[in-house]
N, C-alpha and C positions, 0 to 999 in steps of 0.2 A: 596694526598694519596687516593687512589681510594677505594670504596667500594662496593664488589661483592657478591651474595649470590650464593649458590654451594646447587644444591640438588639431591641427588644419590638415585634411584628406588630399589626397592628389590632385583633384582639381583646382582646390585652393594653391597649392605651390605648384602650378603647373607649369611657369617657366620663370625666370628673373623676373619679369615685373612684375607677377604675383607673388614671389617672395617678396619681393621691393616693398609692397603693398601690406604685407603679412608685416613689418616688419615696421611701417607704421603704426599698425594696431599695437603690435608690441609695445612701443615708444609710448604708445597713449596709456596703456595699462599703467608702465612703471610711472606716466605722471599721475595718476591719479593713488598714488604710495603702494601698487600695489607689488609684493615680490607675486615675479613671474616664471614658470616653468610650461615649455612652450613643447610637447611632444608633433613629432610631422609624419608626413607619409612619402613615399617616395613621390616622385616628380609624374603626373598623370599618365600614365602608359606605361611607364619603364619598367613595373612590374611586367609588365606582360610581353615586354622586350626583351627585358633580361630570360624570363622562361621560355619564349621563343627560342633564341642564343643557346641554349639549354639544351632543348630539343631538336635542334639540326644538327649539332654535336653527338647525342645518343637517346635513343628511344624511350628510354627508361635511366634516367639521369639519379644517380646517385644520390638519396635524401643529405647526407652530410654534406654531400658539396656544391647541391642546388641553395642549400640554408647558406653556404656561404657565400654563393654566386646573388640570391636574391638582397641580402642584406645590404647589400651595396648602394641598391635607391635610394634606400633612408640616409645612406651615409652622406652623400654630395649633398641630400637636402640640407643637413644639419647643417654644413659647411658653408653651404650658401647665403642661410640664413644667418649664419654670425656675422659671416662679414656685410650682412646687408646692417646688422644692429650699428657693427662697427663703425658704417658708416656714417651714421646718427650717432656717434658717441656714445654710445650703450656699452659697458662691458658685457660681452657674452663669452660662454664656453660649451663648447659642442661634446655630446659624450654618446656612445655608439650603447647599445644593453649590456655588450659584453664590460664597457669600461665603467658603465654605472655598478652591474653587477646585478642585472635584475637577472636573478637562478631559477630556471625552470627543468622539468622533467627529460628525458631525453626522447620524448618522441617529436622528432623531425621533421619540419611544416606543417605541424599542428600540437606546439608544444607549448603546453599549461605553466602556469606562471607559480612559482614555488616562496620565491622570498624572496626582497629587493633591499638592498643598501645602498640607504640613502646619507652614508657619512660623508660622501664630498658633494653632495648638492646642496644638503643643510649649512656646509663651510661655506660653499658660494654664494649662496643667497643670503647666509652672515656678513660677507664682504661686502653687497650690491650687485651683484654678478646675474644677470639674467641666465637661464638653464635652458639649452634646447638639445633633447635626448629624441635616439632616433626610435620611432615607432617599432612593432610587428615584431620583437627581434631580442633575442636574450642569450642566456650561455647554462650549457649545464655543471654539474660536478666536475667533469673532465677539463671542459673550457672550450670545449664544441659549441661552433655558433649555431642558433636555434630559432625559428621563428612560428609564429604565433597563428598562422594560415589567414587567407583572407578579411578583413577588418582587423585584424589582430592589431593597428596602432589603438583604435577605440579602446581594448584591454591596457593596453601599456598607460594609459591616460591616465584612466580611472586608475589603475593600483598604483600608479607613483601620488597621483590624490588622495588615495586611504594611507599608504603608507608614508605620506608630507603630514598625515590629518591637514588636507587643504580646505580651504572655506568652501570652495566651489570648482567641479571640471566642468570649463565650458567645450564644448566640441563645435570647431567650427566649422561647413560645409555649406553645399548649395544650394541648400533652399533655407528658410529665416524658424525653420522650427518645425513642429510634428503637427499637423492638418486630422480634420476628423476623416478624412479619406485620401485617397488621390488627387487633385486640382484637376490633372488630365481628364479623368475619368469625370468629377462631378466639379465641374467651374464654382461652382458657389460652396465649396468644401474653408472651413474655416480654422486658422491656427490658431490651436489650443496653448491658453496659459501657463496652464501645469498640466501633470497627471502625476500617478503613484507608479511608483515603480512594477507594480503588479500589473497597473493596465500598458505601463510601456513592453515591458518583458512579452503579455500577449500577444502587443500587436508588433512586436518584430516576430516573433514566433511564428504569427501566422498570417505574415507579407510585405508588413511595413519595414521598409529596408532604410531607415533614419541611422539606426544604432544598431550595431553588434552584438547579437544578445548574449554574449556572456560578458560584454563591457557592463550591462545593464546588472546580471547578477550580481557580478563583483560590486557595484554602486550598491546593489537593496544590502547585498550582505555587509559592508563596510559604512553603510550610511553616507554616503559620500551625495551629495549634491549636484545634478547634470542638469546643464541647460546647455538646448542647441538651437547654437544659431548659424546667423550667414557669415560667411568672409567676404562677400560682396555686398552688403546694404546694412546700413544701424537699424537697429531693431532690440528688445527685448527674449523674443526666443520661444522656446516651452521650455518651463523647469520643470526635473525630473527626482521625487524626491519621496518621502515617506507621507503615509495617510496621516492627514493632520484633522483629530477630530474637530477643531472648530473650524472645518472649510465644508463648506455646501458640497457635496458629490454630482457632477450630473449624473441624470440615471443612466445616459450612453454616452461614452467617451469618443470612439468613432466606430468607425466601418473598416477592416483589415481584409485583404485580400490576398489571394495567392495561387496563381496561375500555373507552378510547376507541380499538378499531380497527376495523377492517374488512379485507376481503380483498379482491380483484383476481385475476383469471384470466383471461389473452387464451389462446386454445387454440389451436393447428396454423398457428402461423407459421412460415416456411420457417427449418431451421435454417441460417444463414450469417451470416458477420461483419456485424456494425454492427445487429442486427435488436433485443440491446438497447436499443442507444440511440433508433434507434426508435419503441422502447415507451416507455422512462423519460423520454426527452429534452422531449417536450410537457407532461409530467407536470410536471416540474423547471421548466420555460416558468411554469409556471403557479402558483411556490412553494406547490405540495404536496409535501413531505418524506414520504417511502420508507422502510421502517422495512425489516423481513427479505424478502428475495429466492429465489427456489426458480427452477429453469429443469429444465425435465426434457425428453431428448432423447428420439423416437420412432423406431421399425426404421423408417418411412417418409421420413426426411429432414426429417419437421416435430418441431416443437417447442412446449412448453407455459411459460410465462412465467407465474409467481405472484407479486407481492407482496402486504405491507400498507400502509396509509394511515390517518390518525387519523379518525375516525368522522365527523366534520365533512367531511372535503374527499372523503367516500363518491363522493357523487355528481357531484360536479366530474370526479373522477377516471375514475367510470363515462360520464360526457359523453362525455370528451375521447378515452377508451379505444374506443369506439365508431363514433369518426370516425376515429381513425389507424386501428385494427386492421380496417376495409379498405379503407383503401391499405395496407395489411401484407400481407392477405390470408390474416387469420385467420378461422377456421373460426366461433369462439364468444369472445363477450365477455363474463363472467359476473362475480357479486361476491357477498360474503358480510358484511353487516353487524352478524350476530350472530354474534360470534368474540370470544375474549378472549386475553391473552397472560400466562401463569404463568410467574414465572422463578426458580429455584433460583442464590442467589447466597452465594459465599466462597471467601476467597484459599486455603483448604485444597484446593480442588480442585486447584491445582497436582500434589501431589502424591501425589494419590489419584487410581487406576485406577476404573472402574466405577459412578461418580456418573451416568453419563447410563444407565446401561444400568438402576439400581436405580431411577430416574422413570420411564423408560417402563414397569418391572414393576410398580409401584407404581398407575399411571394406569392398567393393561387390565385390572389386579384390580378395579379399579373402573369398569370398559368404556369407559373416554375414549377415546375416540378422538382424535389428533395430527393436525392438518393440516400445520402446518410446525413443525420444529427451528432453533435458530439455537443457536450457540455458541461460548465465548470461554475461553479461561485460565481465568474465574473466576465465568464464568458459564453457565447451563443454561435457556432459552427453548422454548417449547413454547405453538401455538396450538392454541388447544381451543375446541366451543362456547361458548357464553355463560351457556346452564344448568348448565352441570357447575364452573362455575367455582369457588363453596365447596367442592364437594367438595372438586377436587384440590387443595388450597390447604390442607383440613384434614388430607388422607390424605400432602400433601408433607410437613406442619410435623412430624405426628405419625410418620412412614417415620424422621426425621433427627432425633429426639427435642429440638426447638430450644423445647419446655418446659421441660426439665431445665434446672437451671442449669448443671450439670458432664453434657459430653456430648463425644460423639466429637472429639480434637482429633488435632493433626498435629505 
C-alpha cells in the first residue's frame, strides 16, 4: 500500500469549491489503496492579507508575532479541508506544525526545518485516517510558532515525505508540470517527463518559479520522489528524481530565465590582494546576495570588478558601492538595471563539447550582445539586455530543438 503526500498552493485552495475539488482528488487517492498525507497553503491571498493587517497595525511588526499572525491561513485551510473529506466519508485529522511537531531553528519567517515527529501521523494512517498538516509553519525548542518564508509549504511537503520515507511528493499547482521554458514567452515550449534533481534545483535557481528551491534540496538530499502536477486537469506531470543511468539525458533540458537582476561595476581599483573583499564584503554587511562575479585585470595594475544583484537591492548596492569605492580608489562606480540573465540548463552537457560555443553563435546571429558568462557541469548563463530577452530565449529553445519531443540525447 503505497504512501503518498499531496500538497496543493493557494490557488489550488483558493476558496470552498476548490477545497471541495481538492477533496475529491483526495477521495480518489485513498480509492486507489493509497494512505494519504495531504500538506496545504493558506487560502490564495490571505497571506498577503493577513501581512497587510500586520502592517497598518505597525511598521515594523514583530517577527514572533507576525509568525503567529501569518500561521493562521494554513490553519482554516486544514479545517476546511477535513470537513470537506468528512463530507465524503473520509476520516481526516487536521494538525497545525506546532501539533505535528515539525522543530525548526529560531529564525523567524525564514525558519529551517530541524526534525519532525511523525508518531501521531504514522498512528493515523495505521487507523485509515487521511493526514492534512498545515504547510510553511513549525515551532521551535521554546514552542514559538515559526514559519518557513515564502514557498516554505513546498519544504513542509517534501520533509514530512523523507521523514514518512513516502513513495512519492506529488505537488499540486497550476500549471500540469515543469516546460522546457515559459509557454508565455515561447508557445511551442513543451512539458518535460522527468528531469534530475540537479537540472530541477538550476532551473528554480535561475527563474523557474515551479518549486521552492530548497523543497528541491531537501528531495536530492533525502531522495524523495517529486512530481508536479496540476489541481485543475489529469495529467502525468514532470517527475523529479535522481539520475538514473539507464535513461537517455537530453543534452538541454530547458531554457531558465530571470528578470530580477541588475549589474554593478566599480572600475580601476588597484589590482592587489583583499581588494575583493573590499568590494563584496559591505555588500554581504548589508544581506545583499551576489549572484555572478567578473574581475578583469588592466596593463596598468588596475582592475575592474563586475557583479550582479537582485533588482530590489539595485540601489542599496549602488549606495553602499559609492561610498567604499573611494576609500578603494576607484576611478567609476556604474550599474545596469536593465539586464536579464538566460540560462541553458541539462545534465547532457557533461558530456558534450561545444554547448557554450553553439549559444554564443546562436545570440550574435541575432546581435545580443553578452555582458557576463557564468558556468557549471550543467549549466550555461549569459547576461544580456533586457529587450532582447524573448528573443534569445526563443532563438535558445528553438537552436536545441526542446519542442520536439525526441531530440538530441546523450
Amino acid at each position: 500500500m503505497a504512501l503518498v503526500v499531496h500538497k496543493y498552493g493557494g490557488t489550488s485552495v483558493a476558496n470552498t469549491e476548490r477545497i471541495s475539488a481538492i477533496a475529491d482528488k483526495v477521495l480518489l487517492a485513498r480509492r486507489a489503496d493509497d494512505r494519504v498525507v495531504v500538506v496545504v497553503s493558506a487560502m490564495s491571498g490571505e497571506t498577503n492579507r493577513l501581512m497587510g493587517l500586520a502592517h497598518a497595525i505597525s511598521e515594523q511588526p514583530s517577527p514572533r508575532e507576525l509568525d503567529v499572525l501569518l500561521s493562521t491561513g494554513e490553519q482554516s485551510t486544514i479545517a476546511l479541508l477535513c470537513m470537506a473529506l468528512a463530507e465524503r466519508g473520509v476520516v481526516a485529522r487536521s494538525y497545525t506544525g506546532a501539533q505535528v511537531r515539525i522543530l525548526t531553528d529560531t529564525m523567524h519567517n525564514k525558519a529551517r526545518i530541524v526534525d519532525i515527529d511523525t508518531t501521531r501521523l504514522k498512528a493515523d494512517l495505521a487507523s485509515g485516517k487521511v493526514v492534512v498538516v498545515a504547510g510553511f509553519q513549525g515551532v521551535d525548542e521554546d514552542g514559538n510558532i515559526t514559519t518557513l518564508g515564502r514557498g516554505g509549504s513546498d519544504t513542509t511537503a517534501v520533509a514530512l515525505a523523507a521523514a514518512l520515507k513516502a513513495d512519492e511528493c506529488r505537488i499540486y499547482t497550476d500549471v500540469d508540470g515543469v516546460y522546457t521554458t515559459d509557454p508565455r514567452v515561447v508557445p511551442a515550449a513543451r512539458r518535460m517527463d522527468r528531469l534530475t534533481y540537479e537540472e530541477m534545483l538550476e532551473m528554480a535557481s535561475l527563474g523557474a518559479k515551479v518549486l521552492q528551491i530548497r523543497s528541491v534540496e531537501f528531495a536530492s538530499k533525502y531522495n524523495v520522489p517529486l512530481r508536479v502536477l496540476s489541481s485543475f486537469e489529469e495529467g502525468e506531470g514532470t517527475l523529479i528524481s535522481g539520475e538514473d543511468e539507464s535513461m537517455e539525458q537530453a543534452l538541454i533540458s530547458g531554457v531558465a530565465f530571470n528578470r530580477d537582476e541588475a549589474q554593478v561595476t566599480v572600475q580601476g581599483v588597484p589590482d592587489q590582494p583583499g581588494i575583493a573583499f573590499g568590494i563584496l564584503g559591505p555588500v554581504a554587511d548589508a544581506n545583499i546576495e551576489v549572484d555572478m562575479i567578473i574581475q578583469n585585470v588592466g596593463a596598468d595594475g588596475s582592475t575592474d570588478f563586475t557583479f550582479t544583484v537582485h533588482r530590489n537591492d539595485f540601489d542599496k548596492a549602488m549606495g553602499i558601492l559609492r561610498s567604499t569605492g573611494n576609500k578603494l580608489g576607484a576611478r567609476k562606480v556604474e550599474g545596469n538595471a536593465e539586464i536579464v540573465k538566460v540560462s541553458l540548463v541539462g545534465v547532457g552537457m557533461r558530456s558534450h563539447a561545444g554547448i557554450a560555443s553553439k549559444t554564443f553563435e546562436v545570440l550574435a546571429q541575432e546581435s545580443i550582445n553578452i555582458h557576463m558568462i557564468s558556468t557549471s557541469e550543467i549549466k550555461i548563463s549569459v547576461v544580456i539586455d533586457e529587450k532582447y530577452l524573448e528573443l534569445a530565449v526563443r532563438a535558445l529553445h528553438k537552436e536545441f530543438e526542446l519542442e520536439q519531443a525526441t531530440r538530441v540525447v546523450c
